[in-house]
N, CA and C atoms as an extended XYZ file, in Angstrom:
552
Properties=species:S:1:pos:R:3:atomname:S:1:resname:S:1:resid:I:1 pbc="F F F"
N        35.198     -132.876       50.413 N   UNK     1
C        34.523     -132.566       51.655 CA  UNK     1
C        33.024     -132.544       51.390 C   UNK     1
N        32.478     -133.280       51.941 N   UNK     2
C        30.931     -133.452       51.996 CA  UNK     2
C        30.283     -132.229       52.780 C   UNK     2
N        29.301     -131.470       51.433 N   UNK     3
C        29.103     -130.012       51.875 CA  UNK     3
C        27.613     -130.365       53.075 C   UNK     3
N        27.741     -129.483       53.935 N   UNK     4
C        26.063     -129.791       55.122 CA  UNK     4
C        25.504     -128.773       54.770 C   UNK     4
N        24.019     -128.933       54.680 N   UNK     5
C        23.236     -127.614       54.311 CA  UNK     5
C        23.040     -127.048       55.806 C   UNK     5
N        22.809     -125.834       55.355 N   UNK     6
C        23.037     -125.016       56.395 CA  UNK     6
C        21.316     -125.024       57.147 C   UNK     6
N        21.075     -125.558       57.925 N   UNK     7
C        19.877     -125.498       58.412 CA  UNK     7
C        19.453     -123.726       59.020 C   UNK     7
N        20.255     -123.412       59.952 N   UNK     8
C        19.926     -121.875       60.776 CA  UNK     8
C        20.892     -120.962       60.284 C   UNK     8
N        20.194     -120.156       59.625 N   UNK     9
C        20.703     -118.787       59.406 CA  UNK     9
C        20.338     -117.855       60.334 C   UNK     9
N        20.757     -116.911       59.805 N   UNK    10
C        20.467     -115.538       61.491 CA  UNK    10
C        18.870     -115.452       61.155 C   UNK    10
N        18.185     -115.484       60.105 N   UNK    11
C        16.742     -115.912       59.864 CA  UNK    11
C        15.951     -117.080       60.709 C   UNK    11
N        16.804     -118.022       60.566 N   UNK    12
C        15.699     -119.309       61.102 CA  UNK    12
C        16.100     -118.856       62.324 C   UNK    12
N        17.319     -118.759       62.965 N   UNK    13
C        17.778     -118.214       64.663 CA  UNK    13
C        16.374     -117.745       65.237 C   UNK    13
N        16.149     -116.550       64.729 N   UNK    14
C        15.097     -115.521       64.745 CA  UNK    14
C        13.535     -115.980       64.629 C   UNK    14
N        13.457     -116.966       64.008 N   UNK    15
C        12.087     -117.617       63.708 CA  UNK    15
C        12.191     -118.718       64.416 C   UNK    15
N        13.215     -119.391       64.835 N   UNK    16
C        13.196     -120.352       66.265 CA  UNK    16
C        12.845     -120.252       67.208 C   UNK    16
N        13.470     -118.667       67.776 N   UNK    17
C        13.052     -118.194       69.330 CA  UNK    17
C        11.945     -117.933       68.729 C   UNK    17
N        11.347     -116.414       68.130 N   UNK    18
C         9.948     -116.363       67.905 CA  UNK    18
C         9.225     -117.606       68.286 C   UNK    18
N         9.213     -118.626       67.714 N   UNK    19
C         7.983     -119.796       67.909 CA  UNK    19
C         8.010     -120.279       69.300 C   UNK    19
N         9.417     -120.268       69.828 N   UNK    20
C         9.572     -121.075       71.257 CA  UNK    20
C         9.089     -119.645       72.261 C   UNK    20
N         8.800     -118.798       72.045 N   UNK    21
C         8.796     -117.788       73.126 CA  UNK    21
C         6.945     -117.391       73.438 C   UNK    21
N         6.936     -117.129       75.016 N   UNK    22
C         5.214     -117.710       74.313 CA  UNK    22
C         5.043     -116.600       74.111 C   UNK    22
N         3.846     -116.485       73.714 N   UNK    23
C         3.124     -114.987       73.304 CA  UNK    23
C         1.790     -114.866       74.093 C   UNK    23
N         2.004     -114.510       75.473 N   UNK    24
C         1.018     -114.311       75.963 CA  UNK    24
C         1.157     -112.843       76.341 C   UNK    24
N         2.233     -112.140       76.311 N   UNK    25
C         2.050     -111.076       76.221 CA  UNK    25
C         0.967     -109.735       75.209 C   UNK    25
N         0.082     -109.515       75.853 N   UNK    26
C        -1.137     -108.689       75.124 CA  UNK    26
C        -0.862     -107.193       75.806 C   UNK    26
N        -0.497     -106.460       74.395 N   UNK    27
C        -0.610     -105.172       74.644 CA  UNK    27
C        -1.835     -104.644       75.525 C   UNK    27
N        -1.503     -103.169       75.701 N   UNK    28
C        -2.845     -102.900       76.429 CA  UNK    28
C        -3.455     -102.051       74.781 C   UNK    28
N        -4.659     -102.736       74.717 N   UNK    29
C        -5.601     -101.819       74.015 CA  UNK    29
C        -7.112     -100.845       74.237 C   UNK    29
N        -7.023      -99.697       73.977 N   UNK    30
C        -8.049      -98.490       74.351 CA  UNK    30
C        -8.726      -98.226       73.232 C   UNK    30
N        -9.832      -98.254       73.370 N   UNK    31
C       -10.486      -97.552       72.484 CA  UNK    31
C       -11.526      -96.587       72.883 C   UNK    31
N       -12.312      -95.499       72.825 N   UNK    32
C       -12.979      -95.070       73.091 CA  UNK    32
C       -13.891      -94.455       71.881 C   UNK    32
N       -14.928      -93.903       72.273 N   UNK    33
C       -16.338      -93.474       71.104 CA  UNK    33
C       -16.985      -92.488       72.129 C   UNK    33
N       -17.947      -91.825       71.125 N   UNK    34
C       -18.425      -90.538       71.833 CA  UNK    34
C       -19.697      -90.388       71.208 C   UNK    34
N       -21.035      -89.978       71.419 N   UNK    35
C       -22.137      -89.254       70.776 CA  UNK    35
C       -21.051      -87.717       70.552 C   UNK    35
N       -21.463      -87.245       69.464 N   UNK    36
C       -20.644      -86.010       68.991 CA  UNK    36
C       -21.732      -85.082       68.852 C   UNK    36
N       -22.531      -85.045       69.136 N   UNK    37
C       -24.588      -83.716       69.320 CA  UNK    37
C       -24.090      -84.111       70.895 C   UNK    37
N       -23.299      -84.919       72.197 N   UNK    38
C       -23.742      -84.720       73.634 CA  UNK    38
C       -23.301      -83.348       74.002 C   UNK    38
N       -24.371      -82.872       74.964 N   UNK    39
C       -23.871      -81.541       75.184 CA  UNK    39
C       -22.962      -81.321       76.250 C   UNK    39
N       -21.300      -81.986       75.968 N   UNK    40
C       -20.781      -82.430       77.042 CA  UNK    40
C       -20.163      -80.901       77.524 C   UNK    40
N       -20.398      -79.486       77.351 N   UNK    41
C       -20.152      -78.565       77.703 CA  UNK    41
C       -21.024      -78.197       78.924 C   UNK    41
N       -22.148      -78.622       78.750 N   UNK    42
C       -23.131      -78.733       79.900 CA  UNK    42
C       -23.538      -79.242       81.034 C   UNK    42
N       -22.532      -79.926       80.921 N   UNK    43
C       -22.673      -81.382       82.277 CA  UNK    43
C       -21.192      -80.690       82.997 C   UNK    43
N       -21.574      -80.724       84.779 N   UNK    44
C       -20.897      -80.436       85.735 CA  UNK    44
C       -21.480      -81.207       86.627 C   UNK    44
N       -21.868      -82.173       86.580 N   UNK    45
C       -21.711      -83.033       88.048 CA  UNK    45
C       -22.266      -84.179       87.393 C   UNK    45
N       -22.178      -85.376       88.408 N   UNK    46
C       -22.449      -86.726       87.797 CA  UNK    46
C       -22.584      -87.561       89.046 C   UNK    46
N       -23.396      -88.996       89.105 N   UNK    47
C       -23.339      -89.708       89.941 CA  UNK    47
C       -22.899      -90.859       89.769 C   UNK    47
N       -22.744      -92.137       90.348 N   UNK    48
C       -21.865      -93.527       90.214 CA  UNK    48
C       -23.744      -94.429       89.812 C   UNK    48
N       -23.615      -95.307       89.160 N   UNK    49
C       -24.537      -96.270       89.397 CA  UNK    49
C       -23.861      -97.652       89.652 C   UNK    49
N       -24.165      -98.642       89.528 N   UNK    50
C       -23.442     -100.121       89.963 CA  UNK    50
C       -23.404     -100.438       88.715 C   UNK    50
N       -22.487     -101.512       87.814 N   UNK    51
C       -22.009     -101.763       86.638 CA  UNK    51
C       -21.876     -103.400       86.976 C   UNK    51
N       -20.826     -103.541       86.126 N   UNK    52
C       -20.207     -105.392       86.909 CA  UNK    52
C       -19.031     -104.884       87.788 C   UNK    52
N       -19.314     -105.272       88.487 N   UNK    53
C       -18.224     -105.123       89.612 CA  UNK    53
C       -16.400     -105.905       89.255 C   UNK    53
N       -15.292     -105.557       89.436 N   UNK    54
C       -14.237     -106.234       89.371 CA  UNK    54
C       -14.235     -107.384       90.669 C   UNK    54
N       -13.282     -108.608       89.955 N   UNK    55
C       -13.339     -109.380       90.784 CA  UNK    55
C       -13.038     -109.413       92.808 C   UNK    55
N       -12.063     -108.334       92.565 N   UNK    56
C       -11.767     -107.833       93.650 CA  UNK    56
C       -12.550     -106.700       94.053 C   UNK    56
N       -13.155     -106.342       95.132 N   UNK    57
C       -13.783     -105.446       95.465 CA  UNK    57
C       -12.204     -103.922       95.592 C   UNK    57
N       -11.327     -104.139       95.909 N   UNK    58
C       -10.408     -103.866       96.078 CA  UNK    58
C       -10.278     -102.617       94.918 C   UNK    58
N       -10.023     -103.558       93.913 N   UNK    59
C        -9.757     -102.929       92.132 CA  UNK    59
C       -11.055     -102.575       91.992 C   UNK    59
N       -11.936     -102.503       92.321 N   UNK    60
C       -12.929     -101.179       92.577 CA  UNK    60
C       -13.286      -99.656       92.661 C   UNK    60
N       -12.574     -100.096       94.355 N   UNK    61
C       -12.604      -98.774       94.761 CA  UNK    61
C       -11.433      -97.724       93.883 C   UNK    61
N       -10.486      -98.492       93.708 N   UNK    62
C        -9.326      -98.030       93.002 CA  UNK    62
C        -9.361      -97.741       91.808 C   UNK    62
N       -10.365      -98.193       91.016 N   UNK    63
C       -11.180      -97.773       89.832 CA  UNK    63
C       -12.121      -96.718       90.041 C   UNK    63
N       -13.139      -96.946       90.621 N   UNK    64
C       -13.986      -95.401       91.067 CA  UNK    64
C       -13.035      -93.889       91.726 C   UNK    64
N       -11.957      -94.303       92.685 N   UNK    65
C       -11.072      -93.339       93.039 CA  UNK    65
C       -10.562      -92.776       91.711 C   UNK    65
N       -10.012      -93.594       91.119 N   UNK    66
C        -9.193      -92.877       89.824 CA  UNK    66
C       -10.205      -92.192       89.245 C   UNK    66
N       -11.140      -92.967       88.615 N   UNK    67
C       -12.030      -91.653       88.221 CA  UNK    67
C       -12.645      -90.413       88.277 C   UNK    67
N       -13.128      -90.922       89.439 N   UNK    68
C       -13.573      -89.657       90.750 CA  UNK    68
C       -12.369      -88.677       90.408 C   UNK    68
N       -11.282      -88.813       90.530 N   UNK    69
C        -9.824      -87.885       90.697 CA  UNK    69
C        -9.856      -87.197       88.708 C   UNK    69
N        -9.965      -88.064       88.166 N   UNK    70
C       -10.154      -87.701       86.713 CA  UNK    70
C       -11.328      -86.592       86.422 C   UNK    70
N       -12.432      -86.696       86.829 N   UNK    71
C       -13.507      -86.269       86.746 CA  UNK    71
C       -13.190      -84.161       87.491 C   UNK    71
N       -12.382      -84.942       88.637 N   UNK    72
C       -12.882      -83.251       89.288 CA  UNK    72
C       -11.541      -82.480       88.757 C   UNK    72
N       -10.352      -83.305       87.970 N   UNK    73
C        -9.770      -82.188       87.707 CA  UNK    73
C       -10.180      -81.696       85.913 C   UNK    73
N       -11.298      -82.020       85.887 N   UNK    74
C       -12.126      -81.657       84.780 CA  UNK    74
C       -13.448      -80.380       85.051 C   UNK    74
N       -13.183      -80.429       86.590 N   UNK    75
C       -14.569      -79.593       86.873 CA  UNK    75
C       -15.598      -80.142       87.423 C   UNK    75
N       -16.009      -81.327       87.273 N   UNK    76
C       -17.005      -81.891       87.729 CA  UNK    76
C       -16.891      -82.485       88.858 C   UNK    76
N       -18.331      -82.277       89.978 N   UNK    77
C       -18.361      -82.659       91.299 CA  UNK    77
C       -19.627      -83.946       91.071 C   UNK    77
N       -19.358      -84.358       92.156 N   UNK    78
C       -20.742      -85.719       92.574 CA  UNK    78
C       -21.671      -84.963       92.990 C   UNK    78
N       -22.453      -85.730       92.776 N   UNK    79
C       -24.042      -84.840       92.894 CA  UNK    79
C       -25.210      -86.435       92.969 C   UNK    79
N       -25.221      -87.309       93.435 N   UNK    80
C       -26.246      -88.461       93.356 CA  UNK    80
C       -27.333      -87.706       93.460 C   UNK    80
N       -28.123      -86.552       94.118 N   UNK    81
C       -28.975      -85.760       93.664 CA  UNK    81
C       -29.982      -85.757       92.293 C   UNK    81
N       -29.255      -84.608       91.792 N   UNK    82
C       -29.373      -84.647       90.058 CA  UNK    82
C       -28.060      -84.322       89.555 C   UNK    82
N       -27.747      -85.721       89.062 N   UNK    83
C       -26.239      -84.919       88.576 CA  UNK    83
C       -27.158      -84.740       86.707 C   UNK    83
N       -25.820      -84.215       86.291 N   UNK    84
C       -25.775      -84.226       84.935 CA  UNK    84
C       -25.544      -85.588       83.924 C   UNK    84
N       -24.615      -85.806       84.127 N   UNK    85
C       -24.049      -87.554       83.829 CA  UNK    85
C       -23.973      -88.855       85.005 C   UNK    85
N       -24.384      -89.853       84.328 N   UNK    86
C       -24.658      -90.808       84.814 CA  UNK    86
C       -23.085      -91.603       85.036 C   UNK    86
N       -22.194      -92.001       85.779 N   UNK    87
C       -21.208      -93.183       85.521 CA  UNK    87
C       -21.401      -94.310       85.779 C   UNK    87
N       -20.406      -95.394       84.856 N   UNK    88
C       -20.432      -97.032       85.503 CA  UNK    88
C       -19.636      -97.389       84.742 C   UNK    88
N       -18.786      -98.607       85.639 N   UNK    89
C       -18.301      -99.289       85.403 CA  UNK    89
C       -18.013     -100.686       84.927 C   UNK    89
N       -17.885     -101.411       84.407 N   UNK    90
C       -17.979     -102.484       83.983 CA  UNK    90
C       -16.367     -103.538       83.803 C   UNK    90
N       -15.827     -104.662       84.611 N   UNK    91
C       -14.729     -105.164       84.504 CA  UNK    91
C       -15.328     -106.712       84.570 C   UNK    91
N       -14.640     -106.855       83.861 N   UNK    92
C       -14.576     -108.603       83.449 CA  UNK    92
C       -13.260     -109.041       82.943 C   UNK    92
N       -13.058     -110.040       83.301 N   UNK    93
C       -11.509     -111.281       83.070 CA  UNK    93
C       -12.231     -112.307       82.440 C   UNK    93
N       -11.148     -112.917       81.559 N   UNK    94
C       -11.340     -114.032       80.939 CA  UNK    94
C       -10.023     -114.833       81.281 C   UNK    94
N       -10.163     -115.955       81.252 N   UNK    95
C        -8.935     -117.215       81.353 CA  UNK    95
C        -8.850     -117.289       79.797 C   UNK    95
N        -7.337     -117.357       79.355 N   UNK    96
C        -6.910     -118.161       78.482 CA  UNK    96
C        -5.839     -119.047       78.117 C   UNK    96
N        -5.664     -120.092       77.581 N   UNK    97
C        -4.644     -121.132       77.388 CA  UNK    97
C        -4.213     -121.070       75.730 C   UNK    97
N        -2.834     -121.166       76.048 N   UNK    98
C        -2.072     -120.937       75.229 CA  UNK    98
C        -1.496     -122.396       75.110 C   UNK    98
N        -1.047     -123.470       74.058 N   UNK    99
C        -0.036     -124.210       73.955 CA  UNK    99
C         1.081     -123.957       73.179 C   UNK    99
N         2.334     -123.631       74.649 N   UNK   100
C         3.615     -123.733       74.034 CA  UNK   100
C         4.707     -124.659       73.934 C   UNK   100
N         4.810     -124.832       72.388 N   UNK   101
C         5.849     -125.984       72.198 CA  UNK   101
C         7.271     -125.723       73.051 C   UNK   101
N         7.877     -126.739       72.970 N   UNK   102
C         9.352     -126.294       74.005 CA  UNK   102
C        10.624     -127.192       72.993 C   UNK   102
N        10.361     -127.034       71.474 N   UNK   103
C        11.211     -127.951       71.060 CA  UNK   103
C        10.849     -128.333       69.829 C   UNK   103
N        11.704     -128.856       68.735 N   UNK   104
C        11.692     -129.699       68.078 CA  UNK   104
C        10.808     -131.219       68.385 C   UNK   104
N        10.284     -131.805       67.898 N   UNK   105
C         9.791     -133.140       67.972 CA  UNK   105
C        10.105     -134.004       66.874 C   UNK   105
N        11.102     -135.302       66.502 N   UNK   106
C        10.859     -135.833       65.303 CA  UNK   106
C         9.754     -137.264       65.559 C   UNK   106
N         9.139     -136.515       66.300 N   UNK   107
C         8.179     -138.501       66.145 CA  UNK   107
C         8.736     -139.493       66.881 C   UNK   107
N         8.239     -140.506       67.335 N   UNK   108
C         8.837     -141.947       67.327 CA  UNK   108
C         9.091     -142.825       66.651 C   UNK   108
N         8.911     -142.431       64.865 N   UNK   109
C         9.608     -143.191       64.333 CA  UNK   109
C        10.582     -142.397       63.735 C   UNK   109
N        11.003     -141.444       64.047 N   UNK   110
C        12.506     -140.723       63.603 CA  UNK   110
C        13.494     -140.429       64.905 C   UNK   110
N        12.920     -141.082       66.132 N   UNK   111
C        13.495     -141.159       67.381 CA  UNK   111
C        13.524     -140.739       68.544 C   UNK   111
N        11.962     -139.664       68.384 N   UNK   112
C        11.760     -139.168       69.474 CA  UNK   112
C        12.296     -137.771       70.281 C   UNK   112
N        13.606     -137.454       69.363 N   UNK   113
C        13.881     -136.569       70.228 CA  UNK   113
C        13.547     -134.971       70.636 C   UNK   113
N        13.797     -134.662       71.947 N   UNK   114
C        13.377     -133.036       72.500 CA  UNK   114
C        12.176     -132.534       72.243 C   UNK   114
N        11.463     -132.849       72.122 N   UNK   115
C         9.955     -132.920       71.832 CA  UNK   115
C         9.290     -132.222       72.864 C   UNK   115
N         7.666     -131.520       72.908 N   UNK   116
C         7.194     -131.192       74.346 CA  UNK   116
C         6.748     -129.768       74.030 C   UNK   116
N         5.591     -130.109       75.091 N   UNK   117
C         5.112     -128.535       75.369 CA  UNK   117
C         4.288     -128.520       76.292 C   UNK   117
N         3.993     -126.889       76.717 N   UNK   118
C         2.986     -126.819       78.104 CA  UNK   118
C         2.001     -125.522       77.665 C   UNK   118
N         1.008     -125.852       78.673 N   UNK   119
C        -0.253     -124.714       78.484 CA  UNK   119
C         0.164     -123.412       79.243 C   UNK   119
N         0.306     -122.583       78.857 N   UNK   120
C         0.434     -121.318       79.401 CA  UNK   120
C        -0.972     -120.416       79.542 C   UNK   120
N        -1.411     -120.204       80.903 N   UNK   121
C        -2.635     -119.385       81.423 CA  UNK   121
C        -2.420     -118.408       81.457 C   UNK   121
N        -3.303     -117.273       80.869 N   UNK   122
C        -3.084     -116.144       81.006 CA  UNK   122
C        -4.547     -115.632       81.286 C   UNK   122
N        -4.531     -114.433       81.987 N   UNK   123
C        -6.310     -113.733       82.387 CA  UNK   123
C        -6.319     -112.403       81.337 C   UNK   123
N        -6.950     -112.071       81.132 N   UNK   124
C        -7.349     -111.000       79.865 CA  UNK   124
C        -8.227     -110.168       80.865 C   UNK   124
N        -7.887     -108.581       80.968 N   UNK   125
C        -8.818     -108.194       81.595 CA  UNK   125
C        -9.499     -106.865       80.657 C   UNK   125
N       -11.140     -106.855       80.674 N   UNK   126
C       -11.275     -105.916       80.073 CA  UNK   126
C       -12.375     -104.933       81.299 C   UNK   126
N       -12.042     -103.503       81.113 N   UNK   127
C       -12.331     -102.411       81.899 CA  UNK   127
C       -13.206     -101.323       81.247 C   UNK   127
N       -14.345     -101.150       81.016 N   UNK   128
C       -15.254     -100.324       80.397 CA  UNK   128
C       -15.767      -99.108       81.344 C   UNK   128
N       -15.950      -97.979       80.857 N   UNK   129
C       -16.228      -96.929       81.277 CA  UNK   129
C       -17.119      -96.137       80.497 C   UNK   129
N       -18.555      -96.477       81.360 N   UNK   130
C       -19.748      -95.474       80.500 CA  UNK   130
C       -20.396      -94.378       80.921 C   UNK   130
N       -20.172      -93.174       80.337 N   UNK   131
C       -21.180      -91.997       80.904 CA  UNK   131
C       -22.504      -92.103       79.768 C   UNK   131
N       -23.469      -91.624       80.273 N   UNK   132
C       -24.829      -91.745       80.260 CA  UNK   132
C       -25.027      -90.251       80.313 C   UNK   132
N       -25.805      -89.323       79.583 N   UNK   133
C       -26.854      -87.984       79.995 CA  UNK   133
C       -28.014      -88.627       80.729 C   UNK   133
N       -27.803      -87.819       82.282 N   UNK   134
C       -29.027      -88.426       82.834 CA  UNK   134
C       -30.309      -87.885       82.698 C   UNK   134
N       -30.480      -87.001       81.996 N   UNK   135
C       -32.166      -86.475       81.266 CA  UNK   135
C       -32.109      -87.292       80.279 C   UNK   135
N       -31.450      -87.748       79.579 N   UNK   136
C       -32.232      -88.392       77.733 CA  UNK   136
C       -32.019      -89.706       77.937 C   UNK   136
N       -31.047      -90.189       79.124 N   UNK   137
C       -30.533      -91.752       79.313 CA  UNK   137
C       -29.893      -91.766       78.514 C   UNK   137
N       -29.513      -91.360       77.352 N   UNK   138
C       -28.678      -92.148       76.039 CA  UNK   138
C       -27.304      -92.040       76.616 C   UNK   138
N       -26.686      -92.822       76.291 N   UNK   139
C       -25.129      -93.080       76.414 CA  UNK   139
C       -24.229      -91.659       75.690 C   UNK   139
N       -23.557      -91.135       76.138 N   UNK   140
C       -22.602      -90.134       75.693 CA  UNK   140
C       -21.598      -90.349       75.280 C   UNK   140
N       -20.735      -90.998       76.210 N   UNK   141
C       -19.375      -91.388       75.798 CA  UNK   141
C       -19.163      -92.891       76.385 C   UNK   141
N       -17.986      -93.846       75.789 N   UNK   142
C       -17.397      -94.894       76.595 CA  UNK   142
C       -15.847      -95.183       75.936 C   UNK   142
N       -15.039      -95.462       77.381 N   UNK   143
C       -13.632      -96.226       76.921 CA  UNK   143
C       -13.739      -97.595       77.482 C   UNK   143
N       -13.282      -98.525       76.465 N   UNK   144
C       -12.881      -99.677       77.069 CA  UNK   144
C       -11.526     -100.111       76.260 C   UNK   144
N       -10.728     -100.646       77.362 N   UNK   145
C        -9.283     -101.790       77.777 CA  UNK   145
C        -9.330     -103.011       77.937 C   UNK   145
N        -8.314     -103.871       77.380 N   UNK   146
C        -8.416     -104.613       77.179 CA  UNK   146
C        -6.565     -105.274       77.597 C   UNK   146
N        -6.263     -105.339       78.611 N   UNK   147
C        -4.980     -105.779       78.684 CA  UNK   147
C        -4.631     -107.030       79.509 C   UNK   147
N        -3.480     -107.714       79.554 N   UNK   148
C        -3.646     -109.108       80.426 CA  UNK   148
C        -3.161     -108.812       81.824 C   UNK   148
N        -3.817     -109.082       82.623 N   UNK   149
C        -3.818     -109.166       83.995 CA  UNK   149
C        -2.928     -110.016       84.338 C   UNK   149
N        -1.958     -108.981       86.047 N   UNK   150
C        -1.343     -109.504       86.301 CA  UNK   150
C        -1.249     -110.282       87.694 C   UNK   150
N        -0.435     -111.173       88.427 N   UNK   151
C        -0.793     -111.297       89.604 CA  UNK   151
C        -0.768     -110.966       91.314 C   UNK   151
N         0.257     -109.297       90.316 N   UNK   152
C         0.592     -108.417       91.588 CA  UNK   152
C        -0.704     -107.086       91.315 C   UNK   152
N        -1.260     -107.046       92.202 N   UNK   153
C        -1.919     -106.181       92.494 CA  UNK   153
C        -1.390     -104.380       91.796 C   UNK   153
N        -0.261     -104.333       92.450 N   UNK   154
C         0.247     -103.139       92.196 CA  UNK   154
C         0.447     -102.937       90.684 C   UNK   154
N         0.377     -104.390       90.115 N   UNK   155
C         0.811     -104.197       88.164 CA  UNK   155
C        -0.307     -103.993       87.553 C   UNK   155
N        -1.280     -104.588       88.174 N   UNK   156
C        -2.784     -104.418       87.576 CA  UNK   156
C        -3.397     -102.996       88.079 C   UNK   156
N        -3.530     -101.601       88.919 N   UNK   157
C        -3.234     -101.051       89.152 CA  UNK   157
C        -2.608      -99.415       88.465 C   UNK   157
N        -0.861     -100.316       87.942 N   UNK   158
C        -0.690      -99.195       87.161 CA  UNK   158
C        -1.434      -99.110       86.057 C   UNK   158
N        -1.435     -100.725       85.288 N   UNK   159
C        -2.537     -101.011       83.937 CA  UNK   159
C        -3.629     -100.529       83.829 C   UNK   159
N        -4.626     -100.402       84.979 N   UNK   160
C        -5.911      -99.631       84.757 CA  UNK   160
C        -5.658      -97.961       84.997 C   UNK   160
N        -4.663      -97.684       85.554 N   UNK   161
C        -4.570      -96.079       85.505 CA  UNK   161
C        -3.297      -95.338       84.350 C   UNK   161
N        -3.047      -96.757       83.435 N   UNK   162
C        -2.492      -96.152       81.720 CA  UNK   162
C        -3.892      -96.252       81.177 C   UNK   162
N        -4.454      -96.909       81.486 N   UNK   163
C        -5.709      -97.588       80.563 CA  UNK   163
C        -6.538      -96.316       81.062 C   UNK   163
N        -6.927      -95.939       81.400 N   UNK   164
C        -7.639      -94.280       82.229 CA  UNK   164
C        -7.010      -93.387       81.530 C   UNK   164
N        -5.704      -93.084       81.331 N   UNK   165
C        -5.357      -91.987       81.324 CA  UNK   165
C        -5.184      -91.503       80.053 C   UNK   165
N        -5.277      -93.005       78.557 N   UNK   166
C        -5.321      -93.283       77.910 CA  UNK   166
C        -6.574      -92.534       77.457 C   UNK   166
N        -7.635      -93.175       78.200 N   UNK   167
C        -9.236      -93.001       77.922 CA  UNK   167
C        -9.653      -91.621       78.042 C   UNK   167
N        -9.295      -91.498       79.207 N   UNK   168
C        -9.450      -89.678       79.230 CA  UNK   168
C        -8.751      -89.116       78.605 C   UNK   168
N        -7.714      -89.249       77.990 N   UNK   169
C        -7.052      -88.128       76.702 CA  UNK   169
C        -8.044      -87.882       76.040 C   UNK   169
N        -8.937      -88.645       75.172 N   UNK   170
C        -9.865      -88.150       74.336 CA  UNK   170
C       -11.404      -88.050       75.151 C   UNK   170
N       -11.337      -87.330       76.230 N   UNK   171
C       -12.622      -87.078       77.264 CA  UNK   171
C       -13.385      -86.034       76.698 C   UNK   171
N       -14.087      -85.537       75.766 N   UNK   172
C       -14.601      -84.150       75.506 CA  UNK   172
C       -14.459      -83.054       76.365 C   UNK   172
N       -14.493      -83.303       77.909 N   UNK   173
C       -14.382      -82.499       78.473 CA  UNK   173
C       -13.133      -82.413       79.227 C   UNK   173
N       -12.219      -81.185       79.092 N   UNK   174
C       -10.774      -81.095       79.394 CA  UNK   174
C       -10.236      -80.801       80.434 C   UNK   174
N        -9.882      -80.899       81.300 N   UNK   175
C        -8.824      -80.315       82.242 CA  UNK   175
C        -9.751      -78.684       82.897 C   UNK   175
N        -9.656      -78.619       83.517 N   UNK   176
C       -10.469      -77.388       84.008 CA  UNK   176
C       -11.491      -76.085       83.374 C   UNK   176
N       -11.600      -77.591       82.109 N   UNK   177
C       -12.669      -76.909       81.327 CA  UNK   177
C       -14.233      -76.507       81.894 C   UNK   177
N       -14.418      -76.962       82.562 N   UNK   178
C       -15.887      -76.691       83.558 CA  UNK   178
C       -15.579      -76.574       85.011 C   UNK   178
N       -16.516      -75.787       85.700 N   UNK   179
C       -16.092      -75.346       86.735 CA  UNK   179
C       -17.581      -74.818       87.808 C   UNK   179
N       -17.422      -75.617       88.484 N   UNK   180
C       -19.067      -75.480       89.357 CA  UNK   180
C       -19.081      -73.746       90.206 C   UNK   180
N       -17.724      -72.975       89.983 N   UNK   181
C       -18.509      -71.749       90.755 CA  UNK   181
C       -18.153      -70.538       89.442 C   UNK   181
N       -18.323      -71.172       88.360 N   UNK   182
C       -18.447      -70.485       86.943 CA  UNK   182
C       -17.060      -69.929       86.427 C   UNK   182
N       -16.069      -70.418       87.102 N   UNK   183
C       -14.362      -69.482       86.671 CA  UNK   183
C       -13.997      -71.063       85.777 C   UNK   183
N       -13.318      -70.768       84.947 N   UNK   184
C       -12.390      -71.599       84.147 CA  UNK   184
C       -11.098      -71.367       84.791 C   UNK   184
């Protein structure tokens, strides 16, 4: 009996799909940084300035709302006045193309067969969030995200309010840690 080498083991199985499956899936990634001297015990109110705007005016407001909502169950009120901290926002997308194979190819001179592939588009969206001390100007804190955008509204949405909620975990200032009529 003429032995056949075994081409797919439960290994190559596994490293087959892997290659055929695209990978446009991009985690969501957060990072955030802080001045660690800001006197973020001191700041109780803050105002909005204009940043880059998201493509949608839409995912905007829904970005400033979330925050706004983040902010006061921290203590802090708006004040365009004199606030204490400065906010802004910053969102930008990128297009990217992916080529995914869909197959084996042996050439046309081994016969051509099952061969092929297509570009897969994907948008990358990244979401930055900067507070500013508005006496010294210097930057205090910022989070930025970085996850792929989707084309339902409502998915992009939950993504920027993991990506928030993410960011504000490490906010210096906590949960009803400040308080504009002096009670904690």
């Amino acid at each position: 009996m003429r032995h056949i080498p075994r081409l797919f083991g439960w290994t190559g199985i596994v490293a087959l799909i892997a290659l055929t499956t695209p990978a446009v899936i991009i985690a969501q990634k957060v990072k955030v940084d802080s001045n660690p001297s800001a006197p973020f015990a001191s700041y109780k109110t803050y105002a909005w300035v204009t940043g880059t705007t998201a493509p949608n005016p839409l995912n905007d407001q829904r970005l400033h709302a979330s925050i706004d909502q983040r902010l006061a169950a921290r203590g802090l009120t708006r004040n365009a006045g004199s606030p204490d901290l400065v906010v802004t926002t910053h969102v930008t997308t990128q297009e990217h193309q992916e080529l995914i194979p869909t197959g084996f190819a042996y050439g046309p001179w081994w016969g051509g067969y099952g061969g092929g592939a297509y570009v897969e588009t994907s948008v990358e969206g990244t979401l930055i969030v900067d507070f500013y001390d508005a006496k010294t100007k210097q930057m205090v804190w910022r989070g930025v995200a970085t996850a792929t955008a989707s084309d339902k509204p409502t998915k992009n949405a939950e993504k920027m309010n993991k990506a928030l909620d993410k960011m504000f975990e490490k906010f210096p200032i906590r949960t009803g840690a400040v308080s504009t009529s002096g009670r904690n």
